[in-house]
C-alpha positions as CSV (number, residue, x, y, z in Angstrom):
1,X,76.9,152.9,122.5
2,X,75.2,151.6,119.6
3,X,76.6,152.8,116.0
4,X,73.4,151.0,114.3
5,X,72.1,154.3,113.3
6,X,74.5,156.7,112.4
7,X,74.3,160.5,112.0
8,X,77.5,163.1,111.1
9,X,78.9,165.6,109.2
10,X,79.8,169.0,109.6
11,X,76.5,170.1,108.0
12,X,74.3,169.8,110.2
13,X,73.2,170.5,113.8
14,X,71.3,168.4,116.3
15,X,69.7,168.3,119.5
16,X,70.3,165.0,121.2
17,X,67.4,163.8,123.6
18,X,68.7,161.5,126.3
19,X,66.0,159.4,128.1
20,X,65.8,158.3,131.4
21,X,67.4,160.6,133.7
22,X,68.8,158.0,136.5
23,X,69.9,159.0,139.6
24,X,72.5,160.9,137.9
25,X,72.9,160.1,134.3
26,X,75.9,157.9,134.7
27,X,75.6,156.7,131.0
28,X,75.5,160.8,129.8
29,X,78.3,161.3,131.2
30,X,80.1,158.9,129.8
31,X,78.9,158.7,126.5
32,X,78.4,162.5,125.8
33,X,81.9,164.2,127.7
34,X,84.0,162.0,127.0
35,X,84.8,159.5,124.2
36,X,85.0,155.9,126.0
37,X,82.2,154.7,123.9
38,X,83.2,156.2,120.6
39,X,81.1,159.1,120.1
40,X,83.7,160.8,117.6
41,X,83.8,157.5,115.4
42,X,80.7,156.7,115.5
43,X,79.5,160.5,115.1
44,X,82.5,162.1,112.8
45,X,82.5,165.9,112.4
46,X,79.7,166.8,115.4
47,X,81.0,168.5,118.3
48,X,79.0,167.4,121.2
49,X,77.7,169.6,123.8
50,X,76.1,167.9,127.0
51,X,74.1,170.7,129.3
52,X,72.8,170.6,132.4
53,X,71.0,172.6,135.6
54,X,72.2,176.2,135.3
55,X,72.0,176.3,138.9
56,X,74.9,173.7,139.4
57,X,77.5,176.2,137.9
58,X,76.7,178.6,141.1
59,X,78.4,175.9,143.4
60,X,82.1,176.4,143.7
61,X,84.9,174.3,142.6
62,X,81.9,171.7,140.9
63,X,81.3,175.3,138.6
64,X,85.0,174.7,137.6
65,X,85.2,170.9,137.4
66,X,81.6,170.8,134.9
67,X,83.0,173.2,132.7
68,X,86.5,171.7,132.6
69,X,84.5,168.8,131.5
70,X,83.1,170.5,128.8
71,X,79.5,171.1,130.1
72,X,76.9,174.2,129.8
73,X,74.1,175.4,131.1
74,X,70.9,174.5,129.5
75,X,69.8,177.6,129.4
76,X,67.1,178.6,126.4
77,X,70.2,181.2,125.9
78,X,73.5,179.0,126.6
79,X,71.9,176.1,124.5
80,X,70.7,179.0,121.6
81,X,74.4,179.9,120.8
82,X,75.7,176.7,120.6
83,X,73.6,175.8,117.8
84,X,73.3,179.1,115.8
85,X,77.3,180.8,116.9
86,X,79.3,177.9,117.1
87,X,80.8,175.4,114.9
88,X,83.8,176.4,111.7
89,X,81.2,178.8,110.5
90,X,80.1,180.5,113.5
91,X,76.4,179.4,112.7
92,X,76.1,176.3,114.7
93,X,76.9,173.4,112.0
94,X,78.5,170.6,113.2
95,X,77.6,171.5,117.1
96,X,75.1,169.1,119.3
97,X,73.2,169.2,122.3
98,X,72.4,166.4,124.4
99,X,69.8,167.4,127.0
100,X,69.1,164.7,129.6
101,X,64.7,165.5,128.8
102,X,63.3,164.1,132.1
103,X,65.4,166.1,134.0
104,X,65.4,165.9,138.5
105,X,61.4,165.0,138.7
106,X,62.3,162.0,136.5
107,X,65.0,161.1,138.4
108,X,62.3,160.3,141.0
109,X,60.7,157.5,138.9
110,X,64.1,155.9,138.8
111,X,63.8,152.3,139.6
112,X,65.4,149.4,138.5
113,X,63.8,147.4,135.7
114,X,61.2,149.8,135.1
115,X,61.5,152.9,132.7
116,X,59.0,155.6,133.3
117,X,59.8,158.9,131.4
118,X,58.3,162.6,132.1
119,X,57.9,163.6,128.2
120,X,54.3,164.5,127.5
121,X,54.9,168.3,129.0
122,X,58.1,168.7,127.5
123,X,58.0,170.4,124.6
124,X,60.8,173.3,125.1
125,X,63.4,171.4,123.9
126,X,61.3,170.7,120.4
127,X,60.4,174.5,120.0
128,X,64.3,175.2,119.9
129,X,65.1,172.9,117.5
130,X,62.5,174.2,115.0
131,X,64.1,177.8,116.1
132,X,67.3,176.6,114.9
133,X,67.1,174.3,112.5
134,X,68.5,171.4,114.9
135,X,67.5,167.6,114.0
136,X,66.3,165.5,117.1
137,X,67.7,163.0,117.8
138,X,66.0,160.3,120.6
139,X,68.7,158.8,122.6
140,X,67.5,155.4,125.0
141,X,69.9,154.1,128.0
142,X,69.2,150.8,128.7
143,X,70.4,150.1,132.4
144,X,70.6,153.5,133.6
145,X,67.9,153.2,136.3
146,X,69.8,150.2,137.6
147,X,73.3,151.9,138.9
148,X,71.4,153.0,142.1
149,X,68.7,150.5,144.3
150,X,65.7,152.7,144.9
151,X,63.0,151.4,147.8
152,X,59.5,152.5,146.2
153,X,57.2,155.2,148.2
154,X,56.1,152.6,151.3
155,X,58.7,150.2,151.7
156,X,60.7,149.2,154.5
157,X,63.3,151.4,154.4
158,X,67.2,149.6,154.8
159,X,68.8,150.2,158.1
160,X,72.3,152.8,157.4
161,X,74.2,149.4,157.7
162,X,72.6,147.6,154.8
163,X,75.2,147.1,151.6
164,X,72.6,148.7,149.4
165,X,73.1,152.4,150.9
166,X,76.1,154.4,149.6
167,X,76.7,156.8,146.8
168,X,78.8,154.7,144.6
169,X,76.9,153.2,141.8
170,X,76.8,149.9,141.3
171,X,78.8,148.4,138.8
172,X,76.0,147.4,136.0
173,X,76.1,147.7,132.4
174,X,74.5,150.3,130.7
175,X,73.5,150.0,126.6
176,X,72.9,153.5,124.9
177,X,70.7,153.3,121.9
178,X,71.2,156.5,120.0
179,X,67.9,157.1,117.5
180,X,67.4,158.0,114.1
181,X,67.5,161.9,113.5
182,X,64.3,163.3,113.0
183,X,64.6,166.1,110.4
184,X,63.4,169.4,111.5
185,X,63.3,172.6,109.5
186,X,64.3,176.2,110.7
187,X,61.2,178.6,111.5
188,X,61.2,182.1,113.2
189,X,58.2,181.5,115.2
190,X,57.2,177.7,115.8
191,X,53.7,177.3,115.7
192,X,52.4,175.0,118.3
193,X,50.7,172.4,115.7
194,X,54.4,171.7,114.4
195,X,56.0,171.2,117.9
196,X,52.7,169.0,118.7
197,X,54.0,167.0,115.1
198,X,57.6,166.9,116.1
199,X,57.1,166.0,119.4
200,X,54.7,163.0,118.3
201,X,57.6,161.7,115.8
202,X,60.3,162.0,118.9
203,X,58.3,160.3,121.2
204,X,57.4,157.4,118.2
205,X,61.2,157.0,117.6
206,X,61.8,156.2,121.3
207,X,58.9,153.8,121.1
208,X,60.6,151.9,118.3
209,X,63.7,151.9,119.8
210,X,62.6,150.2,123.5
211,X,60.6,147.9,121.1
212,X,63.7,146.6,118.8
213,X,66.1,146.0,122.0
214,X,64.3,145.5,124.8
215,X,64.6,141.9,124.5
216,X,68.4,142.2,123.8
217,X,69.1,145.1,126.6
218,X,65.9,144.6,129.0
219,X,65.6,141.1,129.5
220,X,64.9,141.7,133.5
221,X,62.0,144.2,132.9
222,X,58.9,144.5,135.1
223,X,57.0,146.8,132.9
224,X,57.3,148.5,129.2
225,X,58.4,151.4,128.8
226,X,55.7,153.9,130.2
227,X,55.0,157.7,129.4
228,X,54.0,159.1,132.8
229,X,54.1,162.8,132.9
């Protein structure tokens, strides 16, 4: 995970945007419930908060196991009192969110070497942080389409004996570039023009970032990195 642009501090609150969903968001997982790639050294005094489907804590035994990991629902609610109960005040400073944006429809433009995002509609995650005063904060994964080979819509599809069926990942590197923090100030009632604004700035940020290290990161590309939904 790359410490080039640092954020921290118990001051502040943020709201982590984690682009592209994957199959399953391999790199999430390990970069935002655990710390194999440094997150409290590179992130000192944030207590990270990674959320997910509210409908996978209704399964049994995978309930237990997510919140044993340390996840929550993403709920407009669950993801509401992280950032204005918790934290040493009880007001949400020092606390984080990362929400994996695309969510399950992006996971169906998952391909290898190509990284198409579903962004443009949302825009929930950018009211919230103007509700609670949270930063954003874009967050790019280089190589987390590639764990899984996806066949595109029309291709021949591999016979149940081909090596490239299973549900192991394959064992590919993945680079997470975490953004600068866009700052955001708190407001009651978010008017649409601002979440337009922010959203523009979030988007822009992700740009820059794909720009500066694709060549470093994405060297095997087939396409840029495209907006489509």
């Amino acid at each position: 995970m790359s410490g080039r642009c640092l954020f921290g501090g118990s001051d502040g609150k943020y709201i982590l945007g984690y682009h592209p969903h994957g199959i399953i968001s391999h790199g999430a997982w390990a970069a935002f419930t655990t710390n194999a790639l440094g997150f409290n050294e590179k992130f000192p005094g944030i207590t990270n908060t990674l959320v997910t489907l509210e409908s996978n804590f209704k399964i049994p035994i995978y309930r237990d196991w997510l919140l044993a990991m340390g996840l929550r629902s993403v709920s407009k609610e669950s993801i509401w009192n992280t950032l204005t109960r918790g934290g040493p005040d009880s007001q949400g400073t020092g606390r984080a969110v990362t929400i994996v944006v695309g969510g399950a429809r992006e996971s169906l433009e998952a391909e290898p070497r190509t990284l198409r995002l579903i962004l443009k509609s949302r825009k929930g995650f950018v009211k919230m942080a103007l509700r609670t005063g949270a930063d954003l904060v874009p967050v790019l994964a280089f190589g987390e389409n590639a764990f899984f080979q996806v066949y595109p819509t029309g291709s021949p599809r591999p016979g149940v004996l081909n090596y490239d069926i299973g549900l192991m990942p394959y064992r590919r590197p993945v680079n997470i570039v975490v953004g600068k923090p866009i700052p955001v100030e708190k407001v009651a009632t978010p008017e649409q023009g601002e979440i337009d604004r922010l959203h523009d700035l979030y988007v822009a940020e992700l740009q820059r970032i794909w720009d500066a290290y694709k060549d470093e990161f994405s060297m095997d590309r087939e396409s840029e990195l495209e907006i489509v939904g």
